[in-house]
C-alpha positions in Angstrom: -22.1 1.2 -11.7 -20.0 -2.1 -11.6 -17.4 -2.8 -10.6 -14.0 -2.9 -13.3 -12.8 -6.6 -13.7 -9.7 -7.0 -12.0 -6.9 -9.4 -12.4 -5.8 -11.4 -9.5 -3.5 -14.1 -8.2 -5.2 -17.6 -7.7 -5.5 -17.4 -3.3 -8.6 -15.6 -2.1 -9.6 -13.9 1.0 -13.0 -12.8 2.4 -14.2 -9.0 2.2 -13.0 -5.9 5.0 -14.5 -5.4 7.7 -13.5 -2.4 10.3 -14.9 -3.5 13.5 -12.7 -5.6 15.9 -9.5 -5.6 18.2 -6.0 -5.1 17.8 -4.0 -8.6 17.7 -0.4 -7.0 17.9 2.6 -9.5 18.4 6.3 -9.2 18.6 8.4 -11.2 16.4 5.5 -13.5 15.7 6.2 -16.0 18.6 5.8 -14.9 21.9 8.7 -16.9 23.3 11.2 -14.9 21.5 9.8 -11.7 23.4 10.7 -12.8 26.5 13.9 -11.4 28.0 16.6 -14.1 27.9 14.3 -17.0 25.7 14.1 -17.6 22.1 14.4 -20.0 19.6 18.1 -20.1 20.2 18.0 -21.3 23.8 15.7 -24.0 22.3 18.5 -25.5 20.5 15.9 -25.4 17.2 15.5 -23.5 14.3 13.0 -20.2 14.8 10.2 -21.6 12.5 9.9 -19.0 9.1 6.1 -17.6 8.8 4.0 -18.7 5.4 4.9 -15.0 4.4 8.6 -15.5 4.2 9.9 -13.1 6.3 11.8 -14.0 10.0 10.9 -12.3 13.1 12.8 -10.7 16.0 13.2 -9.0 18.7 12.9 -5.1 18.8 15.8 -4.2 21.0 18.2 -7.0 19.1 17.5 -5.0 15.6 18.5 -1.4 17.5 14.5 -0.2 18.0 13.2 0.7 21.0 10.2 -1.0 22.0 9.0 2.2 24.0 9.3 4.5 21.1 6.5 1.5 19.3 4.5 1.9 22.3 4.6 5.5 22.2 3.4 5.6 18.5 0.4 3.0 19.3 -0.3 5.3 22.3 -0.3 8.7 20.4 -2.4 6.7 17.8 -5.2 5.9 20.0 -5.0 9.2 21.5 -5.7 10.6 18.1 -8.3 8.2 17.2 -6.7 7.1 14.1 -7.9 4.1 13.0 -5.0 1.6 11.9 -6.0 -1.5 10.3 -2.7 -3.2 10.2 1.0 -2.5 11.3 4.3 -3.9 10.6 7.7 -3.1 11.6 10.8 -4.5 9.9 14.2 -3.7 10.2 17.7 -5.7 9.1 16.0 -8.7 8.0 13.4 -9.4 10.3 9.6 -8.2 10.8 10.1 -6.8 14.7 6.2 -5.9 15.4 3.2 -6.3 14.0 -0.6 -5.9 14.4 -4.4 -5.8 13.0 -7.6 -4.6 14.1 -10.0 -7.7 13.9 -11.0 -8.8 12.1 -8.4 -7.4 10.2 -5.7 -9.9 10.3 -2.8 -10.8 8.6 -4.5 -12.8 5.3 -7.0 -10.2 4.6 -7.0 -7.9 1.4 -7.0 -4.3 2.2 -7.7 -1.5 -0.5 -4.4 0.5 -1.1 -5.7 3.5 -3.2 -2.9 5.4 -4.5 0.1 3.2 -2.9 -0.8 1.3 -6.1 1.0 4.0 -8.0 4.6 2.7 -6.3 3.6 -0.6 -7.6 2.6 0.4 -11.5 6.4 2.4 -11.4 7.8 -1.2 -10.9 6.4 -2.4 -13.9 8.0 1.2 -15.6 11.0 0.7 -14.1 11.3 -3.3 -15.3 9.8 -2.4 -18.3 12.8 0.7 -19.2 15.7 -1.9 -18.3 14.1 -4.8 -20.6 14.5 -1.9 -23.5 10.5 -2.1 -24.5 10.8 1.7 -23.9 12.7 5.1 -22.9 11.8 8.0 -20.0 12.9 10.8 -22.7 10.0 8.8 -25.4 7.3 11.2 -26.1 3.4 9.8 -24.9 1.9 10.9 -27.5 4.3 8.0 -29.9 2.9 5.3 -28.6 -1.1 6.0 -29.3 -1.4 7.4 -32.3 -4.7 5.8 -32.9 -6.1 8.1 -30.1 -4.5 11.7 -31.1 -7.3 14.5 -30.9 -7.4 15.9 -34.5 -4.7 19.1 -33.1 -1.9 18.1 -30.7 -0.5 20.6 -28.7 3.1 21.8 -28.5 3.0 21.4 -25.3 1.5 17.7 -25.2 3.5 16.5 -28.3 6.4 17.6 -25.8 5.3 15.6 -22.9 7.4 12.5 -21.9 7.5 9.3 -20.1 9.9 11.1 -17.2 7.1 14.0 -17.0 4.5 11.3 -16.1 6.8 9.5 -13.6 7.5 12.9 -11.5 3.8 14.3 -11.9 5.0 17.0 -14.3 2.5 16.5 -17.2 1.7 20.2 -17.8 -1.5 19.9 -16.6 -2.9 22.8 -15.1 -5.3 20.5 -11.8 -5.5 16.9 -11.1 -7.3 14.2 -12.5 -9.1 11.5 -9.4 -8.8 8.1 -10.4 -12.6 8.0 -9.8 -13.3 10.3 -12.9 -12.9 7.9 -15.4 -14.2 5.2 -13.5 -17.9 5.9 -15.7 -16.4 5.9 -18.9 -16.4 3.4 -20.9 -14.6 4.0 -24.0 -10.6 4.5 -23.9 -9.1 6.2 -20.8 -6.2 7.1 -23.5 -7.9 9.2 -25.5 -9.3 10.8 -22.2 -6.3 11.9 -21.4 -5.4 13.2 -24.3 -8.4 15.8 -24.1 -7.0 17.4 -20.5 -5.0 20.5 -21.8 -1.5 20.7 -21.1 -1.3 24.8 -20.1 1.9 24.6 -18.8 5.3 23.3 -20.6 5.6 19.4 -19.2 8.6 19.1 -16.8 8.1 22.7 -15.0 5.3 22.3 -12.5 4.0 19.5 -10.3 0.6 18.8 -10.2 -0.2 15.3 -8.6 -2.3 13.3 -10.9 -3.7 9.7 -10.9 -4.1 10.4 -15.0 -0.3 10.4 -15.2 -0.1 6.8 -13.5 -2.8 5.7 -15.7 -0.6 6.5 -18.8 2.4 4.7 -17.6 0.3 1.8 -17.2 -1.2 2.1 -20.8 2.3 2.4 -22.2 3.3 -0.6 -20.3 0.7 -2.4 -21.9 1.2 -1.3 -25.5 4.9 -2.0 -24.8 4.4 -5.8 -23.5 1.0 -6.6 -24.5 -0.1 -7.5 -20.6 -1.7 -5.7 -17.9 0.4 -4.7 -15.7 -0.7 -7.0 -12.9 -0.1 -10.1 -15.4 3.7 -8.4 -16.3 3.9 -8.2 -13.1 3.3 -11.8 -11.7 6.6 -14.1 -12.7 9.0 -10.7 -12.1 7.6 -9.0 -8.9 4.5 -10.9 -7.3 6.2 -14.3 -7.8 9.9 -13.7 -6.5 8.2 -11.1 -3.3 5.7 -14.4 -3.0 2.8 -12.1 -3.1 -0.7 -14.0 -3.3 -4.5 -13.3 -2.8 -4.4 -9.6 -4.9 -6.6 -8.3 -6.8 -6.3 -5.8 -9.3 -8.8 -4.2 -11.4 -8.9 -3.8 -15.4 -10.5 -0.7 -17.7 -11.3 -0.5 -20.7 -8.8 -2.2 -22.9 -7.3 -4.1 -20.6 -5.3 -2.1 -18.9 -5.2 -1.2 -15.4 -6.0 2.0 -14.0 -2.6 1.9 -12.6 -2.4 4.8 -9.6 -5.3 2.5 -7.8 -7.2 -0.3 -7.9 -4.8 -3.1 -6.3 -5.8 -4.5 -2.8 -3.4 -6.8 -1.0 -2.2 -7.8 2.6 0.0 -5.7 5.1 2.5 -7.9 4.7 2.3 -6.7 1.0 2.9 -3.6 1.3 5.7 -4.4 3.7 7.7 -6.3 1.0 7.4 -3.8 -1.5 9.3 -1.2 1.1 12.0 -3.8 2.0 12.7 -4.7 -2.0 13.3 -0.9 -2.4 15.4 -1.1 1.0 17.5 -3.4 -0.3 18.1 -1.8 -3.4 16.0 -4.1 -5.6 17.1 -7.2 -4.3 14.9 -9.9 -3.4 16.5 -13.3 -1.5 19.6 -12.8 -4.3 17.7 -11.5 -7.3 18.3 -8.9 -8.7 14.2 -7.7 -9.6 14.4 -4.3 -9.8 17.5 -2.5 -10.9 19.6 -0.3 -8.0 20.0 2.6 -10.7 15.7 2.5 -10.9 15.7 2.1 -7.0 17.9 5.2 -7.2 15.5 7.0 -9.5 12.1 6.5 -7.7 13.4 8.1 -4.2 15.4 11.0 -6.0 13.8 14.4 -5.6 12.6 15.0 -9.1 10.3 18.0 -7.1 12.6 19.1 -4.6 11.3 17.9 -0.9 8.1 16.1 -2.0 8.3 13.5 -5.2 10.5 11.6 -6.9 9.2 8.6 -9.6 5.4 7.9 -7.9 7.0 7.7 -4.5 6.5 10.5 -1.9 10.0 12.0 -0.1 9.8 12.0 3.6 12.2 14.0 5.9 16.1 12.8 6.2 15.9 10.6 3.5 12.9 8.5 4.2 10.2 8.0 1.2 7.2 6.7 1.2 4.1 4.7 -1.3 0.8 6.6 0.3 -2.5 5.6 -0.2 -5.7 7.5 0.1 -7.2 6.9 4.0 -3.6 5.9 5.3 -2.5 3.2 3.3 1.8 3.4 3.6 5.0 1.8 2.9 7.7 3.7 4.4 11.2 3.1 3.5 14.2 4.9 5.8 17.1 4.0 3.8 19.4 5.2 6.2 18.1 2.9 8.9 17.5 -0.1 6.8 13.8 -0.2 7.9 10.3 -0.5 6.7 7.1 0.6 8.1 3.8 -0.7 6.7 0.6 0.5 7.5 -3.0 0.3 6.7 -5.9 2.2 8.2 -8.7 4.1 7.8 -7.8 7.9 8.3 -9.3 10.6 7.3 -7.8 13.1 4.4 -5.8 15.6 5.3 -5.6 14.3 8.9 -1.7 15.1 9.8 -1.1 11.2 10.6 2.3 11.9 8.2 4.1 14.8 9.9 2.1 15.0 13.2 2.9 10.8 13.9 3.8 8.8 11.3 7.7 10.9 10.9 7.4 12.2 14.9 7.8 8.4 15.8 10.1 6.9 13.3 13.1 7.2 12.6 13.3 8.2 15.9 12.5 4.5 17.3 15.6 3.1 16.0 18.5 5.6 17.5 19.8 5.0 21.4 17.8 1.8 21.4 18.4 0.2 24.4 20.1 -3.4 24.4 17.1 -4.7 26.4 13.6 -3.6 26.5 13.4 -4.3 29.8 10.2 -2.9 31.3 9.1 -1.5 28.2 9.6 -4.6 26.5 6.5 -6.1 29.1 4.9 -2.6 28.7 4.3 -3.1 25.4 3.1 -6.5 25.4 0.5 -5.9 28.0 -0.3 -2.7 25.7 -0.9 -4.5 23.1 -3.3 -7.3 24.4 -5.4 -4.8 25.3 -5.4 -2.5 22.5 -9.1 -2.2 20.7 -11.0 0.0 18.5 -14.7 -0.9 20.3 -15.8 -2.5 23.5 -16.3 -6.4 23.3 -19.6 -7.1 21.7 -21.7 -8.8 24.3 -24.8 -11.0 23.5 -27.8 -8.9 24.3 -31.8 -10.4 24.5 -35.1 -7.9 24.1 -37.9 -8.1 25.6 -39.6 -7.9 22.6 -38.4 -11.2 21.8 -40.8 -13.9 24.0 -43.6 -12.0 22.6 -42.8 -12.3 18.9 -41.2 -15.6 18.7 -42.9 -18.5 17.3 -45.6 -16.8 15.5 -46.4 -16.4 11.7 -47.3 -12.8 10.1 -48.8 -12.4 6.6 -47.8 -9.6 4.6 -50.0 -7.7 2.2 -49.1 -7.5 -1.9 -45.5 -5.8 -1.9 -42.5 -5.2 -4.4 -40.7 -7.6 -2.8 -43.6 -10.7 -3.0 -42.7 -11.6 0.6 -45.7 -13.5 1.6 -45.4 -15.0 5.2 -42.9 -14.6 8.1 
């Protein structure tokens, strides 16, 4: 089938590609890794990266730059496949990495780590007054009704959709509706609600969907375009796509695919309790919301809860942006893991926040261990150029085919 539009910013970046090695650096400039040098012996000003954000020094911003290697170690070990890595804590990006030909300006898919981006757009949407999280769903589509609504679903609210309590007895993959043609609202509106919304959590991309479509009906955009001049903009997010259904309105629990960096923003805004170089772009009351535990140990508003505090935005195949609140630091990841792998409880949380307690005041060794670590770090061997024998004996001459499909005459 093809693919849904999508709407995008105006920068563009080539297709994905998973082979490659890892190009990991510290702080971005390798002077201001080494023990005793940085931009501040220079007597100039450390340069700020096209992406905004300043880098340091692991062991200046309290993490421990053996506990990163240790991560990156028990990651290979593992064979997980990581794409892209970033590290930031108290205002500066400490590590990061990608997988050529990953790299930093490449797109990556984020499956359902879209969903913590569509809540912005809720949560935005709520304090500009266009709507209310006790307003009932079925209020704002009346168009698209079945001819006998429910008790149940004529109960249903915008808060039930935010914590994945719709009522709904199994969940609905984003990839079901992608056939379909005709309105996604009045798809949803056909999924019985056996259960009384608000009781029982059943995680559901159809939920996200519905925020999105109430978005829309509320401001008349996409999300991606009500998104641009009050979160893309101010973040200076560029080069996403994001795809559009039927209607016009996003799908809104997948279909956005942007950089590491990206996804590394969207932590650090909800770090820094909505605030974005002085702005005030989301609101710390909504900040407050999405990382409450609305299920108790496991969801709040389209956000997943981690252990001591820590929450997460988590794609399908290991797509994250990890937010430890109590540490003011942000992990963002993208890779290419398998479901159901353990890469959450087994690495991801055994790692961090544990890298940034008894940090030592200089790496020392570890600090040169890493480096070299990192330089070598790859997924596959080097290709190497390769001849066949084949080769002296084919080359040069001309072969006729006979009639085919493809009308292919000569060679």
């Amino acid at each position: 089938m093809p693919p849904l539009p999508s709407s995008s910013s105006s920068s563009s970046f080539p297709a994905l590609s998973r082979r490659g090695a890892l190009r990991l650096s510290l702080g971005g400039m390798a002077m201001a890794s080494v023990p005793g040098l940085g931009w501040a012996a220079t007597g100039l000003a450390a340069p700020v990266p096209a992406d905004g954000l300043p880098r340091g020094v692991p062991e200046a911003h309290g993490v421990s730059s053996a506990a990163i290697l240790a991560f990156l170690d028990e990651a290979e070990r593992g064979a997980f496949e990581l794409h892209g890595f970033m590290l930031w804590r108290r205002g500066q990006v400490l590590a990061e990495g990608w997988w050529e030909p990953y790299g930093p300006q490449r797109r990556h898919m984020t499956h359902s780590l879209t969903k913590s981006v569509t809540v912005c757009a809720v949560g935005m949407a709520v304090a500009e007054g266009r709507f209310g999280l006790d307003d009932k769903v079925v209020s704002f589509f009346p168009e698209h009704l079945p001819p006998v609504v429910s008790p149940n679903l004529a109960a249903m609210t915008v808060r039930d959709l935010l914590s994945m309590r719709t009522g709904h007895a199994a969940m609905t993959s984003g990839s079901v509706w992608r056939q379909i043609r005709t309105s996604w609202i009045a798809e949803f509106f056909k999924i019985p609600v056996v259960n009384p919304p608000g009781t029982q959590f059943v995680y559901t991309s159809a939920a996200t969907y519905m925020l999105s479509a109430i978005v829309t009906k509320t401001t008349g955009q996409p999300v991606a375009d009500y998104l641009k001049p009050r979160f893309f903009e101010p973040l200076g997010i560029t080069g996403y796509e994001w795809e559009v259904g039927p209607e016009g309105i996003s799908p809104g629990a997948n279909g956005l695919s942007w950089k590491t960096v990206d996804s590394l923003k969207l932590g650090i805004l909800h770090a820094q309790n909505g605030v974005w170089n002085g702005r005030q772009v989301l609101t710390k009351e909504w900040v407050d919301a999405v990382h409450r535990p609305h299920t108790k140990d496991k969801y709040g508003y389209q956000w997943w809860l981690g252990p001591n505090g820590a929450y997460n935005a988590d794609g399908l195949f290991g797509q994250y942006a990890v937010v430890f609140p109590a540490h003011d630091a942000v992990l963002a990841i993208n890779a290419a893991l398998p479901p159901k792998a353990g890469f959450n409880a087994g690495l991801l949380y055994k790692h961090f926040p544990a890298a940034f307690e008894n940090a030592p005041a200089d790496g020392g060794q570890a600090s040169a261990a890493l480096r070299r670590r990192m330089a070598g770090l790859r997924l596959l061997p080097p290709v190497r150029p390769t001849s066949s024998p084949v080769a002296a004996a084919v080359s040069g001459q001309r072969y006729e085919f006979p009639d085919n499909p493809d009308r292919i005459k000569a060679a």
